[in-house]
C-alpha positions as CSV (number, residue, x, y, z in Angstrom):
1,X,44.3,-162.1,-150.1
2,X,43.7,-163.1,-153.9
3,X,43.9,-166.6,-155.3
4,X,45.8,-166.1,-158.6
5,X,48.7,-168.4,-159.1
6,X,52.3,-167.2,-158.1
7,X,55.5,-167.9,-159.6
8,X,58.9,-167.2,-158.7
9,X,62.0,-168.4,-160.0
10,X,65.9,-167.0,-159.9
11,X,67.5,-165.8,-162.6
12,X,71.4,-165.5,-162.3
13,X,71.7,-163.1,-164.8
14,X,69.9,-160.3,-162.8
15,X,71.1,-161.7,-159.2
16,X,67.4,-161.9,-158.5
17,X,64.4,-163.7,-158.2
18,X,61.7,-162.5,-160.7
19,X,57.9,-163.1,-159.4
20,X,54.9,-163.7,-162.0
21,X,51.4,-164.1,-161.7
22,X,49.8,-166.3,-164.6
23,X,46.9,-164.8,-164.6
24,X,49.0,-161.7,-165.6
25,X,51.3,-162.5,-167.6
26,X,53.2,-159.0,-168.6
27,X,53.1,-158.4,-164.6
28,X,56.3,-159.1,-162.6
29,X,58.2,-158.1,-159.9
30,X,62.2,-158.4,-158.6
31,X,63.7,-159.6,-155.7
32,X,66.5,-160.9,-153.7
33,X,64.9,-163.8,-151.9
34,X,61.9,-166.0,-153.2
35,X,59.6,-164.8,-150.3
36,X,60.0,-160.9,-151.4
37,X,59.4,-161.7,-155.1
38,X,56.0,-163.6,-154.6
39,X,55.3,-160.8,-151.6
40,X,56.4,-157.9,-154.7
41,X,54.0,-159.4,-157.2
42,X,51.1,-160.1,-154.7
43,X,50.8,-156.3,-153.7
44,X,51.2,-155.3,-157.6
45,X,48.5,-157.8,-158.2
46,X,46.3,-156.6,-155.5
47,X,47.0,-153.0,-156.9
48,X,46.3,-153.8,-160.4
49,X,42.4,-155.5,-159.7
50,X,41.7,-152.2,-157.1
51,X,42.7,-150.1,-160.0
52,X,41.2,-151.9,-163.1
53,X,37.9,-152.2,-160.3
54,X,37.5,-148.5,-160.1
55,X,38.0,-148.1,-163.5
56,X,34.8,-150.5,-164.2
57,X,37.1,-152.9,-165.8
58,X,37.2,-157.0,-165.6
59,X,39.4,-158.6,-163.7
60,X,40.9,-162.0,-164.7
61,X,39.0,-165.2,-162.7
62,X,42.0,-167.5,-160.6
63,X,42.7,-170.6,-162.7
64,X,42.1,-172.3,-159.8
65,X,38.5,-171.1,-159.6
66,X,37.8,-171.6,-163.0
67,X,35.0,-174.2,-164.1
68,X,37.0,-176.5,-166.9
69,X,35.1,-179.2,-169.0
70,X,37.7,-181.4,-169.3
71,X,37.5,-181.4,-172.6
72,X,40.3,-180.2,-175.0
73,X,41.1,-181.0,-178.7
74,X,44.6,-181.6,-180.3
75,X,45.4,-181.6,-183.7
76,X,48.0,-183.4,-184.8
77,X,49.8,-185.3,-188.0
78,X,48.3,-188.2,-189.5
79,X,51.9,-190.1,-188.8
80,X,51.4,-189.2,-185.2
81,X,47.9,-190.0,-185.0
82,X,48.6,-193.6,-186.7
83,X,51.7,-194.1,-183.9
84,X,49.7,-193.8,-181.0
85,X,46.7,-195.6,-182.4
86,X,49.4,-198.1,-182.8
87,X,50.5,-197.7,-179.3
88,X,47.1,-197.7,-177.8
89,X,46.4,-200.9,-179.4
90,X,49.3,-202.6,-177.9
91,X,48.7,-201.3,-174.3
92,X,45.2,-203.1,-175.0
93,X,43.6,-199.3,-174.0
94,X,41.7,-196.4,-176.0
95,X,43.8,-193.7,-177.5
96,X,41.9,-191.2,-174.9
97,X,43.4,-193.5,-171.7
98,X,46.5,-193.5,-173.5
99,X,46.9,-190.2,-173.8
100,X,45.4,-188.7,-170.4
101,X,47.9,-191.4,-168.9
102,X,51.3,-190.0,-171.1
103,X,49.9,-186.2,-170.0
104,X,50.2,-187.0,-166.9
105,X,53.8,-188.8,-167.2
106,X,52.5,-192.4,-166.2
107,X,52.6,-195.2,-168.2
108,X,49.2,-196.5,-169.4
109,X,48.1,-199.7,-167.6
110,X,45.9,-201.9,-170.1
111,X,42.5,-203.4,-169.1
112,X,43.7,-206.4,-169.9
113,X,46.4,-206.7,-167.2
114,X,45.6,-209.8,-164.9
C-alpha cells in the first residue's frame, strides 16, 4: 500500500465516479461506485511507480511525507496589501496572524481581547 493522496468525485455527465491521485495529476481512473474509483486508481498508481522503478526513473514523494517549511510568499496588489494592513490593524494582530487565521477560514482573534 502507497501513501499518495486519493480523490474521487462523481461526475453526472459520465454516470461515473472519476478517481485521481494528486501526486499524478494526468492519472485517473472510472467507476461506478466511489470505492472502485479510488480502488482503479490505487492499482494504476501502484503500476505506474513499479514501472517508472524498473525503468530507473523517480517516483513522486506523498504530500503527506513531504518535509514543508512553512514558509510561502504571496504577491499581491499594493490596494490589497494596504486593505489587510488595514484589517490587521483593527483586529489588533500582525498581518502574518491575520492571514494564517483567513487561510484557514477562522476569524482572527486579537491579542488584545480581554
Amino acid at each position: 500500500m502507497n501513501h499518495y493522496t486519493y480523490r474521487a468525485e462523481w461526475w453526472p455527465e459520465h454516470g461515473e465516479y472519476a478517481g485521481r491521485c494528486l501526486e499524478f495529476p494526468r492519472l485517473s481512473r472510472w467507476a461506478p461506485t466511489l470505492r472502485e474509483a479510488i480502488a482503479a486508481i490505487e492499482q494504476a498508481v501502484d503500476e505506474v511507480i513499479a514501472e517508472r522503478q524498473a525503468a530507473g526513473d523517480e517516483v513522486p514523494a506523498p504530500l503527506t511525507e513531504r518535509k514543508y517549511s512553512g514558509t510561502f510568499v504571496v504577491r499581491t496588489s499594493p490596494a490589497l496589501h494596504a486593505r489587510l494592513a488595514v484589517e490587521a490593524a483593527e483586529q489588533g494582530v500582525s498581518m502574518n496572524q491575520l492571514v494564517i487565521q483567513k487561510l484557514a477560514g477562522r476569524q482572527p482573534s486579537s491579542l488584545l481581547d480581554w
